[in-house]
N, C-alpha and C positions, 0 to 999 in steps of 0.2 A: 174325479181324481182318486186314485188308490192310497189306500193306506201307509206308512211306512213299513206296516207287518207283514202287507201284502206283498210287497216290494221287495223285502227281506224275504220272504218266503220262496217267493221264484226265483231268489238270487239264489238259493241256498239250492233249489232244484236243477237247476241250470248248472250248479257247479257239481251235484252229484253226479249227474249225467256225461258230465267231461270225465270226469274223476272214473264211472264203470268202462265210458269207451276207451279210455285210453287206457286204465290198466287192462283191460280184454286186451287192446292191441300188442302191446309191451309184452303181456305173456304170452301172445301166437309168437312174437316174434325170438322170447326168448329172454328177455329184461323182465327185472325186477322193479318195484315200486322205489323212484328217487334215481334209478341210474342212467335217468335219460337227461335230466337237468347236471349231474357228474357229465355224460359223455359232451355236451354243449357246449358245458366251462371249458373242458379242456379241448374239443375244437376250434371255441374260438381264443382260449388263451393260451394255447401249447402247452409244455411241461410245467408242471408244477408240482411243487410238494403236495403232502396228502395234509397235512396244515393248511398250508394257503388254499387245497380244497375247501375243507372243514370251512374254512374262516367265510371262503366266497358265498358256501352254500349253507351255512346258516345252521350246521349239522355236526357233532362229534365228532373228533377224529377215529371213533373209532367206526363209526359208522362208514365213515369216507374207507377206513381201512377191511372191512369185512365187503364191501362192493369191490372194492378193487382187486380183494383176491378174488372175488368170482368171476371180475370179467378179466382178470389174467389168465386165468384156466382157459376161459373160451379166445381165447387169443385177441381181446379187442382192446387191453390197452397192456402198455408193459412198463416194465420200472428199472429205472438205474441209478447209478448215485449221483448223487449232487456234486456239482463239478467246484461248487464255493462250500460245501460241508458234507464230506464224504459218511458224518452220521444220518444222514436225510438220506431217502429218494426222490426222485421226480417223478410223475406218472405220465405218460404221453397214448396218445392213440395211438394205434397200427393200422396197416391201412385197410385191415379188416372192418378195426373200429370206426376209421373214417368214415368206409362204403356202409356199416351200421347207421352210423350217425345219420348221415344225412338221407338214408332211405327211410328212417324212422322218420325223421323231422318232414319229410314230404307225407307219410300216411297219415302224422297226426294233425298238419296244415287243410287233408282232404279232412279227416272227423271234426275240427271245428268248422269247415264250409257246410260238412253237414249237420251241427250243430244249430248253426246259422241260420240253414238253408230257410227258417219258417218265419223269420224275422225280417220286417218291410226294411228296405232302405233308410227309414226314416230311424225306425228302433234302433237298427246297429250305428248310425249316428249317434244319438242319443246316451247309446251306451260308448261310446271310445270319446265322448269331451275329455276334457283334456282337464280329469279330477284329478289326484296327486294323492297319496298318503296320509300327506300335511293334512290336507284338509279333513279329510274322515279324523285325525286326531285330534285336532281343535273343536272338532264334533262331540266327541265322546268326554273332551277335557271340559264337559260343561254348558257349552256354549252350543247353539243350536242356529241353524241357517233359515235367517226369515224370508221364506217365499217370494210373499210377499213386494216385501222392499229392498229382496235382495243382497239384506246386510244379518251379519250373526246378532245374536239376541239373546243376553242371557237370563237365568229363569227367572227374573220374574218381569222381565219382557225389555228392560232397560238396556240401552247398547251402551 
């Protein structure tokens, strides 16, 4: 059985390696680091303020606002006002950004196949059970998962 450090360590490997290929990819193609999880939000939730950006993606608005002028230049999303608060914009794709969008989202579906490709059937099970957030926090909030018996366990081994 491996370690937990072990285990953290190739996690940590595995996620640099997505992290080089995909920004390689993004910058052949012409994106920036973060404006391909932007272009997603808003093809899959249409217009939206550059707030309700912010808010989805977990990032400054001004952050949301310096991506959007760059890929308003490049013509992939555009902006108009808010039809309920003319102080607001909305940001929307074009369907430049569309045919972007989703040609990215197919090169980066092939780099995690090839990502993948060295992991048995059995690992990439392993790895997509059906863990949650929740639980890594109730991890860390102390409480530790007994192998074992299958139940949490806190430290000084008492459930």
């Amino acid at each position: 059985m491996h370690s937990y450090r072990e285990i953290v360590g190739k996690l940590i490997q595995l996620n640099a390696l997505k992290r080089i290929s995909t920004h390689r990819a993004a910058s052949e193609i012409g994106l920036y680091d973060g404006q391909m999880p932007l272009l997603e939000t808003l093809e899959r939730d249409g217009c939206l303020t550059q707030k309700a950006l912010a808010d989805r993606l977990h990032v400054s608005p001004a952050s949301v606002a310096v991506s959007i002028k760059r890929m308003q230049k490049c013509g992939i999303v555009d902006k108009m006002p808010s039809e309920e608060d003319l102080r607001y914009n909305r940001v929307m794709l074009t369907d430049k950004g569309r045919d972007l969008t989703r040609r990215t989202r197919a090169l980066f579906d092939r780099l995690d196949e090839e990502l993948f490709a060295g992991f048995t059937l059995n690992e990439c099970e392993q790895l997509s059970l059906p863990h949650d957030a929740k639980s890594c926090e109730r991890g860390f909030g102390g409480r530790r998962h007994d192998h074992a018996h299958g139940q949490g366990a806190g430290r000084d081994g008492a459930t």
